[in-house]
C-alpha positions in Angstrom: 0.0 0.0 0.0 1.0 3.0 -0.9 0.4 5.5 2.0 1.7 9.0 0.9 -1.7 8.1 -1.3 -3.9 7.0 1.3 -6.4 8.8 4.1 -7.1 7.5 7.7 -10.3 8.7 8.4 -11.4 8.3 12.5 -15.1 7.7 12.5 -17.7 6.7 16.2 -20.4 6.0 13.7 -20.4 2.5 11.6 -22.5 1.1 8.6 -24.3 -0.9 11.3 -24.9 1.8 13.6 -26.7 3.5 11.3 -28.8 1.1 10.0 -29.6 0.0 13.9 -31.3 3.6 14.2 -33.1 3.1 11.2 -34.2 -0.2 12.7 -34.7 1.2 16.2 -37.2 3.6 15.2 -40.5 1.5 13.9 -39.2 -1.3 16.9 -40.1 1.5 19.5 -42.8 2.5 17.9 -44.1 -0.8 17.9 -43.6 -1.2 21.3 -45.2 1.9 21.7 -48.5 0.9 20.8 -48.6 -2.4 22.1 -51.4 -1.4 24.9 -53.9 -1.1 22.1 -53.3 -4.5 20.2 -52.6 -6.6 23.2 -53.9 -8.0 25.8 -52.9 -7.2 30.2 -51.1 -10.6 30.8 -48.8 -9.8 27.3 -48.3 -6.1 28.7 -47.2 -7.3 32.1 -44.9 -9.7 31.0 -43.1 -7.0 28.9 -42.6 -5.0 32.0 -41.0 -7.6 33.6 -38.6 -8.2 30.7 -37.9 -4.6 30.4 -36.8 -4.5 34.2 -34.1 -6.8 33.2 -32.9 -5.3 30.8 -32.2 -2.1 32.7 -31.2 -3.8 35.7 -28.4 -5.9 33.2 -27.4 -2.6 31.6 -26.6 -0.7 35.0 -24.8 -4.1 36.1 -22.9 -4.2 32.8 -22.2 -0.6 33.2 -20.8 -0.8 36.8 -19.0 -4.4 35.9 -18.6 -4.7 32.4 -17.5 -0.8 32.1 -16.3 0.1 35.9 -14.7 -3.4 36.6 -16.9 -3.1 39.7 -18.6 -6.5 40.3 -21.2 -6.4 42.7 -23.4 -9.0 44.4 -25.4 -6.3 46.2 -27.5 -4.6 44.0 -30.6 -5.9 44.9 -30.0 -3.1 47.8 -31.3 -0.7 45.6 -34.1 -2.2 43.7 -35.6 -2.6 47.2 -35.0 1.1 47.5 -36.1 2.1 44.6 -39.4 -0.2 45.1 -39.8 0.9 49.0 -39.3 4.5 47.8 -41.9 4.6 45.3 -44.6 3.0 47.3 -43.8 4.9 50.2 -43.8 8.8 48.7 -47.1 8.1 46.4 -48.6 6.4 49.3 -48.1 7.8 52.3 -46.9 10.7 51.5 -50.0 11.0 48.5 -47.7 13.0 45.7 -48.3 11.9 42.6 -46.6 8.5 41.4 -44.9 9.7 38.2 -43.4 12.8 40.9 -42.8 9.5 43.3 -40.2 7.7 40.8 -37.6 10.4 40.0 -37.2 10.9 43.6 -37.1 7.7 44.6 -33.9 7.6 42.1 -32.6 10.1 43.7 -32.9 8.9 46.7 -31.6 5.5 46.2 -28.3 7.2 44.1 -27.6 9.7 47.5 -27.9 6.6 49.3 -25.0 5.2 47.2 -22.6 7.9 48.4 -22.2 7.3 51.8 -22.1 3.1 50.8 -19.4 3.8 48.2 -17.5 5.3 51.0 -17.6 1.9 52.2 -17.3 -0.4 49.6 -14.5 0.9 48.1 -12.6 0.0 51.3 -12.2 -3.2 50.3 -11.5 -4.8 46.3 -11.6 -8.0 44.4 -13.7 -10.8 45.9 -13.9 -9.1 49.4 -15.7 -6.1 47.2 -18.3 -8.5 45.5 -19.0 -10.0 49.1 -19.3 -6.7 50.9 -21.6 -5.1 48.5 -23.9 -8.5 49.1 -23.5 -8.2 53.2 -24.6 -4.4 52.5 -27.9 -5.4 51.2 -28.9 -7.9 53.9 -27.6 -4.7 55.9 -30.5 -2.4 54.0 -32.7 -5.4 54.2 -32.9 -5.8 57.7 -33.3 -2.4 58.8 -35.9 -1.6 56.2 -38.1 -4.5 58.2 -37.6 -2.7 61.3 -40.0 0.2 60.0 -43.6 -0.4 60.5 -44.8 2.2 57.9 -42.9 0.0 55.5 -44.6 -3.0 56.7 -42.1 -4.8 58.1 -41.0 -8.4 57.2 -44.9 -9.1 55.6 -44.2 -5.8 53.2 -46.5 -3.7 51.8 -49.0 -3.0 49.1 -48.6 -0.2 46.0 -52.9 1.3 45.9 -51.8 4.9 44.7 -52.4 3.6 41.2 -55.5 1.6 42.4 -57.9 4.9 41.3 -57.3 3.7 37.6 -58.9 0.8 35.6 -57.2 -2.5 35.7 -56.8 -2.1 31.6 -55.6 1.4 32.1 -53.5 1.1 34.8 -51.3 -1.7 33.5 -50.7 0.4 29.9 -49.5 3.3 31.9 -47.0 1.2 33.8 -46.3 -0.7 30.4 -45.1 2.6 29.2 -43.8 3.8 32.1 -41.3 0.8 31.6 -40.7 0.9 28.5 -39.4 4.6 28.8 -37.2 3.7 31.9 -35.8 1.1 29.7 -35.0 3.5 26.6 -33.6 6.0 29.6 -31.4 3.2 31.1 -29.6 2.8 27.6 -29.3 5.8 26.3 -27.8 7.0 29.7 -25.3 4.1 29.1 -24.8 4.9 25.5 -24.1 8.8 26.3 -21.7 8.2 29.3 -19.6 5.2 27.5 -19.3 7.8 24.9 -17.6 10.7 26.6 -14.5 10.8 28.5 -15.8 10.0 31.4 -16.7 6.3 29.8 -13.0 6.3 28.4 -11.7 6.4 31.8 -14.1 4.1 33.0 -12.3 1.3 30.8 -9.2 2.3 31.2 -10.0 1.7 35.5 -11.3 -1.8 34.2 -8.1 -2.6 32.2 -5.9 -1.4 34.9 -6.1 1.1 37.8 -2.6 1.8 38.6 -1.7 2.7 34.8 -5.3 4.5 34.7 -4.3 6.8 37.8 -0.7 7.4 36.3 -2.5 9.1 33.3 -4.5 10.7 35.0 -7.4 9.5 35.4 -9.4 10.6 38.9 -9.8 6.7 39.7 -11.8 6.9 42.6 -13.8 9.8 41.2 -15.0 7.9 37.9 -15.8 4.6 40.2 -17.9 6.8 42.2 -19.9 8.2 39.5 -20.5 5.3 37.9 -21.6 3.9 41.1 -24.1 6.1 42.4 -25.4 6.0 37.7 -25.5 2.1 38.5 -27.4 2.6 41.8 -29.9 5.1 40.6 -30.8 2.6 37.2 -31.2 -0.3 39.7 -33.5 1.3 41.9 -35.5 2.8 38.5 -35.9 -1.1 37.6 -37.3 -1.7 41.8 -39.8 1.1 40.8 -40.6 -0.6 37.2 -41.3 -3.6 39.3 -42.9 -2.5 42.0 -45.5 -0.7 40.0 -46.1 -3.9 37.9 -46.7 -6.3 40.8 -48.3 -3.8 43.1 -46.5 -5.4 46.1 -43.1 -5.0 48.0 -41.7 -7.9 50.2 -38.5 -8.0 51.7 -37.6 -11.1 50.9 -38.5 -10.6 47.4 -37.4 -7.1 46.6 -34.2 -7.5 48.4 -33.4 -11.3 47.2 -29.5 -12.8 45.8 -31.3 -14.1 42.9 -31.7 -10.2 41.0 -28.0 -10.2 41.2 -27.6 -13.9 40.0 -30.0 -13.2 37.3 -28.4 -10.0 36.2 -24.3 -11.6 36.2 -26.1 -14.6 33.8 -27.7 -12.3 31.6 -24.6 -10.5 30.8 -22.5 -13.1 30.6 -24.5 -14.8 27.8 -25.4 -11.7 26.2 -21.4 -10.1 26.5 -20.4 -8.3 29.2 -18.5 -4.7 27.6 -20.9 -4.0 25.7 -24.5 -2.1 25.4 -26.0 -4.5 23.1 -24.8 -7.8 25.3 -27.8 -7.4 28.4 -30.2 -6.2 25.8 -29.6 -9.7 24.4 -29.4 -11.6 27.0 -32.0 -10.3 28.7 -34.1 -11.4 25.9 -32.8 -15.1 26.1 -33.2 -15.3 29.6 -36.5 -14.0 29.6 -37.8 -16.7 27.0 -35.5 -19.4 28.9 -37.9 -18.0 32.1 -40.7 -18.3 30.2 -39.9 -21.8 28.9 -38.6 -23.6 31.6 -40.0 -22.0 34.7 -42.8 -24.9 34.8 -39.5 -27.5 35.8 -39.0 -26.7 39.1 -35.4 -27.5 40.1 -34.4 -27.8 36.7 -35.0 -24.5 35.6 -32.4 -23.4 37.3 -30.2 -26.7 36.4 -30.4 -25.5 32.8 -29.6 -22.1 33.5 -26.4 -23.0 35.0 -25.1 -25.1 32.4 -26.1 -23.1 29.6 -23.9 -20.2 31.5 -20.9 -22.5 31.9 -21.1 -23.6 28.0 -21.2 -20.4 26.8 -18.6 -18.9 29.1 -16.5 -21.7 27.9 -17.1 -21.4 24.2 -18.3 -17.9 23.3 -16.5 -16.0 25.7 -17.7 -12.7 24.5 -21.2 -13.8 24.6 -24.5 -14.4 22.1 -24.0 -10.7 21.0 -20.1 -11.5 20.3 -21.3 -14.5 18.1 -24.1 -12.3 16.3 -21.7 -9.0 16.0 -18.0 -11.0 14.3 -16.5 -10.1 18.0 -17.5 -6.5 18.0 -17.1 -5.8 14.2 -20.9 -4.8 14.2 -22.0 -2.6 16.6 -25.4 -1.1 17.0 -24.3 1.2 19.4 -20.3 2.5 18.8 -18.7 4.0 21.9 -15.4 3.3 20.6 -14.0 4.5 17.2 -12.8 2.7 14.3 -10.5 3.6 11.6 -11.2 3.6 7.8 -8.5 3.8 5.3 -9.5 5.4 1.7 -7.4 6.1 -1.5 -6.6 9.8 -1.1 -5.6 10.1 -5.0 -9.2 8.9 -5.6 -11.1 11.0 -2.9 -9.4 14.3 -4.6 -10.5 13.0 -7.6 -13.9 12.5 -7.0 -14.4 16.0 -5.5 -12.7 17.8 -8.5 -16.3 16.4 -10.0 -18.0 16.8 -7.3 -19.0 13.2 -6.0 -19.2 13.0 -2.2 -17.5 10.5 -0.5 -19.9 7.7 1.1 
């Protein structure tokens, strides 16, 4: 190659980026609309698989992104799900008012918890973050206006018909879930999100370039904090009932770490994947009892042993497509040609 002749040209956007907006477009407006060609039941169980998706994106995002791998995160879906109920309940604002600042709340919560969790790294991290939840657990239970180890019931939303009701929580959901990824999307893209994986890669090289180490792990805690407890709200408001046990249960974090690890962990696409194969593995094989969970297992190990990057790393050539470029990738072009083609005035593609 001959490359006093040639043109390097630095470009976020890809062929398959762009035709993953054209795409994205009519999918969300199908979505969109679903309340008025389906049924409740149908409705519901999209909610459900739109909570995973954002609770798998913030996971990714503080994993997959931060290097951060928690076990704990059920702390703040229980948050987010106590919080709603309790501000459009008994505090009677209105529930749509009720979500943001449960968010909020649930993220300044974070702060103070970060100040402890980042005591401690590795292994002894992912376990701490898990003993903090049971920590949250139990002391929610000691508050009787939060209905203690029985839990409590979500009736602000209980004014609206049954058919009504469950289509404004449908797209309640379905605009937390668009929310949750863009967020993602517009962080991994600025320079923040560049120093994000250079912490992942390596701290100590990170913090010698300067990089504010514990400054980025801190943002991206309290971002990861505040999508989880958005997903607590999604699913409070689409079962109508908060339990302890329930709300602040292992299994959210189990379910989150399998979904991005089939779907590929590093990357937005990955959860939104995986979340869609877990949720049809749910749907499936939830009737099996033991089982269920026996195949979910397995089908982690195989695919952590044989697609290491994931479904989505199978589907995209190992990260040659990408429906959502954070990173850049170089083009190289025939300069002799490109001058050429101007002098007549043909645009370059």
């Amino acid at each position: 190659m001959n490359f006093q002749s040639t043109q390097i040209r630095v470009r976020r956007a890809t062929t398959a980026s762009k035709i993953g907006v054209v795409a994205l477009v009519p999918i969300l407006i199908f979505l969109a609309v679903i309340p008025y060609v389906l049924g409740r039941g149908t409705q519901q169980t999209l909610v459900a698989l739109f909570s995973f998706i954002v609770l798998a994106t913030m996971w990714n995002l503080l994993a997959g992104y931060g290097g951060m791998v928690s076990i704990g995160q059920q702390a703040y879906i229980g948050i987010g799900a106590y919080g709603l109920v309790y501000i459009a309940d008994t505090l009677g604002l209105d529930p749509l008012l009720a979500v943001p600042i449960a968010v909020v709340i649930a993220g300044l919560i974070s702060i103070p918890i970060s100040l402890l969790a980042f005591r401690l790294i590795g292994g002894y991290f992912a376990i701490g973050t898990w003993v903090i939840a049971e920590v949250v657990k139990l002391l929610v239970v000691q508050f009787p206006a939060l209905g203690g180890g029985s839990g409590i019931s979500f009736s602000a939303l209980s004014d609206f018909s049954p058919g009504r009701r469950i289509a404004y929580v449908y797209w309640f959901a379905l605009i937390g879930m668009v929310v949750a990824v863009a967020v993602t999307y517009l962080i991994m893209r600025s320079r923040l999100g560049l120093g994000f994986t250079a912490i992942r890669d390596d701290e100590v090289a990170a913090s010698s370039l300067g990089v504010r180490v514990v400054r980025s792990k801190r943002i991206v805690f309290v971002v990861a904090a505040m999508g989880t407890a958005l997903a607590g709200t999604m699913i409070a408001a689409n079962t109508l009932r908060v339990q302890p046990d329930s709300i602040f249960s292992v299994q959210y974090s189990a379910f989150m770490i399998f979904i991005v690890i089939i779907g590929g962990i590093g990357t937005i696409e990955g959860p939104i994947v995986g979340a869609i194969i877990f949720f049809a593995l749910q749907q499936w094989l939830s009737d099996l009892g033991v089982w269920y969970l026996i195949i979910l297992g397995v089908t982690a190990i195989l695919i952590t042993l044989f697609l290491p990057r994931g479904v989505w790393g199978l589907i995209s050539a190992n990260g040659r497509i990408r429906l959502f470029p954070v990173g850049y990738s170089l083009s190289v072009t025939d300069l002799a040609k490109s001058l050429s083609n101007k002098e007549r005035g043909i645009n370059e593609p």
